[in-house]
C-alpha positions in Angstrom: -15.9 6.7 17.4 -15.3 5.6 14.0 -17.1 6.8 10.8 -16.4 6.6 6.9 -15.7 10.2 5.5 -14.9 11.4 2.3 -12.6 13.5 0.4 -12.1 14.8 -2.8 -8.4 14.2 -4.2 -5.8 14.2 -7.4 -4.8 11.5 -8.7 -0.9 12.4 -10.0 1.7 9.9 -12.3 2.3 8.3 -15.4 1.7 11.9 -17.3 -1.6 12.1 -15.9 -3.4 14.2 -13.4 -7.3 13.1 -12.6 -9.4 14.2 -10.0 -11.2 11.8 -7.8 -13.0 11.1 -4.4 -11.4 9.1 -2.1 -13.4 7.2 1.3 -11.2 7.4 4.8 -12.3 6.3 7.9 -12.3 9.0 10.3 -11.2 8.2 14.4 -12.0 10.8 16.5 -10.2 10.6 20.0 -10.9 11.6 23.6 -11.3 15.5 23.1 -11.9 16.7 19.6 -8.9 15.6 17.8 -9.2 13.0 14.6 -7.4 10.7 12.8 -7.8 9.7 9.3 -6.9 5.9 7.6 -8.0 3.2 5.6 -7.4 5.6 2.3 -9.4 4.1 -0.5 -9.6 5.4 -3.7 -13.3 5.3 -5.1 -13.4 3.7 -9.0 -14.6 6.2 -11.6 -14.8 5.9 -15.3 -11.6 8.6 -14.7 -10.0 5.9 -12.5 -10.9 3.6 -14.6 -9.1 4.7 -17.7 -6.0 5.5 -15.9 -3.0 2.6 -17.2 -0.5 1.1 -14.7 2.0 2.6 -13.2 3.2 4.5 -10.3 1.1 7.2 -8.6 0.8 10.0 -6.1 -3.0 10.9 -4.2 -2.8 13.9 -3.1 -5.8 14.1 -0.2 -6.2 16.0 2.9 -3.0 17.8 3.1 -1.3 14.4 2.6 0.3 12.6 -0.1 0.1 8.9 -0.2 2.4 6.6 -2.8 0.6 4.0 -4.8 0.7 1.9 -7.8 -2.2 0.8 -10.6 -1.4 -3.1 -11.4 -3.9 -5.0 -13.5 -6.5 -2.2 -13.0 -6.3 -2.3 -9.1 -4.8 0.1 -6.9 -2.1 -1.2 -4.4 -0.2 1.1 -1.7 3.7 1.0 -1.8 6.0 2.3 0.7 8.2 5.3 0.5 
């Protein structure tokens, strides 16, 4: 069963550190264990203001890499 969850999370890079919610969509398996994907960031006039550059969300016990790029935000590998 899939279904769209989300999280608060922190926005880190570039000198700045924003809060922010972010929408996931949660898979749970056969017993009770989940998985979580599809990690969006949610735009906010704190998103919003944020300039380009290369960033850290912190959400969920994990950390994912990213970058801003003409206002949008793009993953990038580690």
């Amino acid at each position: 069963m899939q279904e769209t969850i989300i999280f608060n999370g922190t926005i880190i890079g570039e000198g700045q550190r924003v809060e922010c919610e972010v929408r996931a969509t949660k898979t749970t398996l056969d017993g009770d264990s989940s998985v979580f994907s599809n990690y969006r960031i949610m735009e906010s006039d704190l998103t919003d203001s944020l300039p380009d550059g290369n960033y850290e969300l912190l959400v969920n016990r994990e950390r994912t890499r990213f970058s801003r790029d003409a206002g949008r935000f793009l993953s990038r590998p580690y």
